[in-house]
N, CA and C atoms as an extended XYZ file, in Angstrom:
195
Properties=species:S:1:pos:R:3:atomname:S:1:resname:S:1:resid:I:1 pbc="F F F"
N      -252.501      127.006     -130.797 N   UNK     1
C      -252.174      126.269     -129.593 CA  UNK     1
C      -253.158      126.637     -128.479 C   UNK     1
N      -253.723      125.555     -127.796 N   UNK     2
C      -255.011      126.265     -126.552 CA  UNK     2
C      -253.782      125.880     -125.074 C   UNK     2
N      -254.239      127.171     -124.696 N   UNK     3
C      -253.497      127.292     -123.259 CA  UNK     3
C      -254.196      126.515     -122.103 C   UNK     3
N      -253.913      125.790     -121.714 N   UNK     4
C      -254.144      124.960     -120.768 CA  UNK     4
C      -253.660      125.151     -119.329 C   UNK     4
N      -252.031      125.912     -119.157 N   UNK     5
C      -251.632      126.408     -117.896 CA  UNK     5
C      -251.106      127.415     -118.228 C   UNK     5
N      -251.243      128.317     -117.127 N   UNK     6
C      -250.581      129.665     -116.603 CA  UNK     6
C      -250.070      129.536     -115.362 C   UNK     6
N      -248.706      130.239     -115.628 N   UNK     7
C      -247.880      130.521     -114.350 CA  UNK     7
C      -247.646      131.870     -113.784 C   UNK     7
N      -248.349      132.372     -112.730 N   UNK     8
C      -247.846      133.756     -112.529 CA  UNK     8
C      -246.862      133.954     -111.499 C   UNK     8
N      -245.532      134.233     -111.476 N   UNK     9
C      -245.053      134.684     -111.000 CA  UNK     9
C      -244.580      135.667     -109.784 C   UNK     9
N      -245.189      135.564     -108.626 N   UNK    10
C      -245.313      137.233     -108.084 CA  UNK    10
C      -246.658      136.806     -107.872 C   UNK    10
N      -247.357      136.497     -106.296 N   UNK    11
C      -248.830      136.714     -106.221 CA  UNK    11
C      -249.195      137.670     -104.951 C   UNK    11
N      -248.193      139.100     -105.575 N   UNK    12
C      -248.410      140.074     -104.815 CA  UNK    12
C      -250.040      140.808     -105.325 C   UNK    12
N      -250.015      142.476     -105.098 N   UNK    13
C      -251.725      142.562     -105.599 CA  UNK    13
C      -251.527      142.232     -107.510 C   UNK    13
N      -250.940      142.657     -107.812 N   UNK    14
C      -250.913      142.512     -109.388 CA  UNK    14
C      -250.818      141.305     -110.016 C   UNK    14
N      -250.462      140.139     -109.300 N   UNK    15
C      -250.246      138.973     -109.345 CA  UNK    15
C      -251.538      137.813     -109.142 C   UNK    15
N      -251.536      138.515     -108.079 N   UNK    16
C      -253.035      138.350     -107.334 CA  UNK    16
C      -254.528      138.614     -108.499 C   UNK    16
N      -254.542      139.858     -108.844 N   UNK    17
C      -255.788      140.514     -109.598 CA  UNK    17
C      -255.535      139.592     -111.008 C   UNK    17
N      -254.303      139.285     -111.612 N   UNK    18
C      -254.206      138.868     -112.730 CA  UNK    18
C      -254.810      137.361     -112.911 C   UNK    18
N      -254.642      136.581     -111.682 N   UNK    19
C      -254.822      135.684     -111.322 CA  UNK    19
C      -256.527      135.377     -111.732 C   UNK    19
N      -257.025      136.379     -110.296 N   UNK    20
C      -258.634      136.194     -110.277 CA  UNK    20
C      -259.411      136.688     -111.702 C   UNK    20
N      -258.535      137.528     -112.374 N   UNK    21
C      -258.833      137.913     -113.942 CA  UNK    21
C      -259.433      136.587     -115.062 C   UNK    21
N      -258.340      135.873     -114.615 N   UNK    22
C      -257.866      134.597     -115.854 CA  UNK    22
C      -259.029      133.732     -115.756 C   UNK    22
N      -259.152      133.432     -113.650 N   UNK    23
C      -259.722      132.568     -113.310 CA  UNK    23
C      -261.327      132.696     -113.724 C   UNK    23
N      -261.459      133.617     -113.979 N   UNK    24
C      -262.998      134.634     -114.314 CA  UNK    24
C      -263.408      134.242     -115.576 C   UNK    24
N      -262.086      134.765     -116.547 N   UNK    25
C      -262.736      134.925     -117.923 CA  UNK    25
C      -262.568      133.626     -118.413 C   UNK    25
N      -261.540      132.758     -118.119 N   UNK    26
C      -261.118      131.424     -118.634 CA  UNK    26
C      -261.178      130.050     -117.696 C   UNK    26
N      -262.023      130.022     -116.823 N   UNK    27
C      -262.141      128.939     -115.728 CA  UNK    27
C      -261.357      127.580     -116.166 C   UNK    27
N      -261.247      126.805     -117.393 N   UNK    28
C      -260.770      125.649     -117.858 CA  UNK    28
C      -259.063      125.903     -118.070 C   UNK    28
N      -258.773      127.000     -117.650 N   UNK    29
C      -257.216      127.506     -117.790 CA  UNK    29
C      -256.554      126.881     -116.250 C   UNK    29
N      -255.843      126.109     -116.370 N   UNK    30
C      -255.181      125.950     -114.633 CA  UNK    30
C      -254.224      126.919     -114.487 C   UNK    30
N      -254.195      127.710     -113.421 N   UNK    31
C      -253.464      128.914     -113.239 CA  UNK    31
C      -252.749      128.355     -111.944 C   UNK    31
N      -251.628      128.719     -112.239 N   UNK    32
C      -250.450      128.172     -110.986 CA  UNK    32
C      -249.424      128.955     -110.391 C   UNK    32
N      -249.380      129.786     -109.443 N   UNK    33
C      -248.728      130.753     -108.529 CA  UNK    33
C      -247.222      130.675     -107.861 C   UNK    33
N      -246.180      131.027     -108.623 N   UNK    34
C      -245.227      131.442     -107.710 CA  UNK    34
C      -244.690      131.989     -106.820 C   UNK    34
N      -244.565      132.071     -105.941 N   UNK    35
C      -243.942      132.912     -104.994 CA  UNK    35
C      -243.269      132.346     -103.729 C   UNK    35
N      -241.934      133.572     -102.988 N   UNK    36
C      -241.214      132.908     -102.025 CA  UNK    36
C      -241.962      132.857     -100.406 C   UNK    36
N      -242.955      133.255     -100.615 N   UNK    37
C      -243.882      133.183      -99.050 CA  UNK    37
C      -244.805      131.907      -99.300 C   UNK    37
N      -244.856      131.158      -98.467 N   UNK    38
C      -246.251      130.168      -98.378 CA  UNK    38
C      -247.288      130.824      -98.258 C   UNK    38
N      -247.311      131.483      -97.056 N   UNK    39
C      -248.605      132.144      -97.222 CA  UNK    39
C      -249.657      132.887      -97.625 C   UNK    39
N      -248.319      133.556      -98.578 N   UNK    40
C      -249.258      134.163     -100.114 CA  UNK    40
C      -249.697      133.083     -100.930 C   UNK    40
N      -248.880      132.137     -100.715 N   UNK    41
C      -249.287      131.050     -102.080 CA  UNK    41
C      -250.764      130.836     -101.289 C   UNK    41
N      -250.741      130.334     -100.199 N   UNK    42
C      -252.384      129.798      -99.274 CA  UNK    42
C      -253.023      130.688      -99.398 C   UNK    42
N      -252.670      132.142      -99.181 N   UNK    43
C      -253.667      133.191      -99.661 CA  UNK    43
C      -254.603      132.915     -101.200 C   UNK    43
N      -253.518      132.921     -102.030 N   UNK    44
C      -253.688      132.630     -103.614 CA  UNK    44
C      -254.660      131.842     -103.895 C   UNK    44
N      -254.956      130.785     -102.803 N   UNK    45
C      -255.154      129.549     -103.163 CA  UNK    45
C      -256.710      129.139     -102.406 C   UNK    45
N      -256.722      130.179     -101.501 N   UNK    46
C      -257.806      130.352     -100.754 CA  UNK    46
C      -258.969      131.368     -101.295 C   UNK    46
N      -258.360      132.233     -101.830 N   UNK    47
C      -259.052      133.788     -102.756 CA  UNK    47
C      -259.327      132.964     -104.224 C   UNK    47
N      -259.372      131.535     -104.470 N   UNK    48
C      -259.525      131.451     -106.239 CA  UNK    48
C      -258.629      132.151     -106.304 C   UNK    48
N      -257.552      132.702     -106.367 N   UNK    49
C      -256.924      133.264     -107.161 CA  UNK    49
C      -255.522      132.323     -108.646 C   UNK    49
N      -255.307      131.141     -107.325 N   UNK    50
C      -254.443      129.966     -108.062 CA  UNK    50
C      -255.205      128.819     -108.087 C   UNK    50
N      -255.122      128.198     -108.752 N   UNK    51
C      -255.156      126.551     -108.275 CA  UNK    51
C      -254.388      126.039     -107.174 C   UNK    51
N      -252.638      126.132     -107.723 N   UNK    52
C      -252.155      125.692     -106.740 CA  UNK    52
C      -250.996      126.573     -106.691 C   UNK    52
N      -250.140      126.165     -105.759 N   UNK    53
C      -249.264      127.604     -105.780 CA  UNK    53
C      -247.537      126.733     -105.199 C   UNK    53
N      -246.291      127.492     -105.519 N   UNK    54
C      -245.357      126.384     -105.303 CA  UNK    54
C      -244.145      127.624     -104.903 C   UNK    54
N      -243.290      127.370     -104.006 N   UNK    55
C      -242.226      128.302     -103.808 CA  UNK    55
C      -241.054      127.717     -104.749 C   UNK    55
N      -241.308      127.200     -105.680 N   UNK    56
C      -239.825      126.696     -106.241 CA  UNK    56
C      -240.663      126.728     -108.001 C   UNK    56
N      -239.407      127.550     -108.882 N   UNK    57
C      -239.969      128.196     -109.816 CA  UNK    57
C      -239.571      127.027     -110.805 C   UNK    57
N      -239.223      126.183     -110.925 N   UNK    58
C      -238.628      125.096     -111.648 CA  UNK    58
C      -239.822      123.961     -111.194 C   UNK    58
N      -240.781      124.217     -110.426 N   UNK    59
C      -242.067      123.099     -110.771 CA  UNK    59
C      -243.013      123.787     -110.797 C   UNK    59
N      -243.405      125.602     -110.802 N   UNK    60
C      -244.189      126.333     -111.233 CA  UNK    60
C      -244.682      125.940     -112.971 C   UNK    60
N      -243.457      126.572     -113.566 N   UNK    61
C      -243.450      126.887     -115.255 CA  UNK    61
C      -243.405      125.579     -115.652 C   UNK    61
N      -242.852      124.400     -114.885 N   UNK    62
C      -242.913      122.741     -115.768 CA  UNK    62
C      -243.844      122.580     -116.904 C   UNK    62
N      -245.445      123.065     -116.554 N   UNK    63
C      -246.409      122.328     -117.351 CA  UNK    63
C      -246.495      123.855     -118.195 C   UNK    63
N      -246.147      125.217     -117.858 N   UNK    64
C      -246.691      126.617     -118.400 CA  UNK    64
C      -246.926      125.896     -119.837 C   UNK    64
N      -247.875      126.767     -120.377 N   UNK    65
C      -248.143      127.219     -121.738 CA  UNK    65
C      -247.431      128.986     -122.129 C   UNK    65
């Protein structure tokens, strides 16, 4: 099966680093950020770290692989 999306959960620092990890080694991976602050998600989203980022975890994981 080829992974196409990732959802991380948490884009505190560990969330965060895992993020810019994926985005590094696997660029064609869409990586998509949960969390209950906006402004971590805009952080996320500003750092490459997400694509896109969503406070509601039920349209995060929709597309996960």
């Amino acid at each position: 099966m080829e992974i196409k999306q990732v959802t991380i959960v948490g884009l505190g620092l560990i969330g965060g680093s895992l993020g810019l990890a994926l985005k590094k080694a696997r660029p064609e991976i869409k990586v998509v950020g949960v969390d209950l602050e906006q402004q971590t998600l805009d952080t996320g989203v500003a750092v490459q770290a997400v694509d896109w980022g969503t406070t509601r975890l039920s349209q995060g994981v929709k597309e996960a692989d």
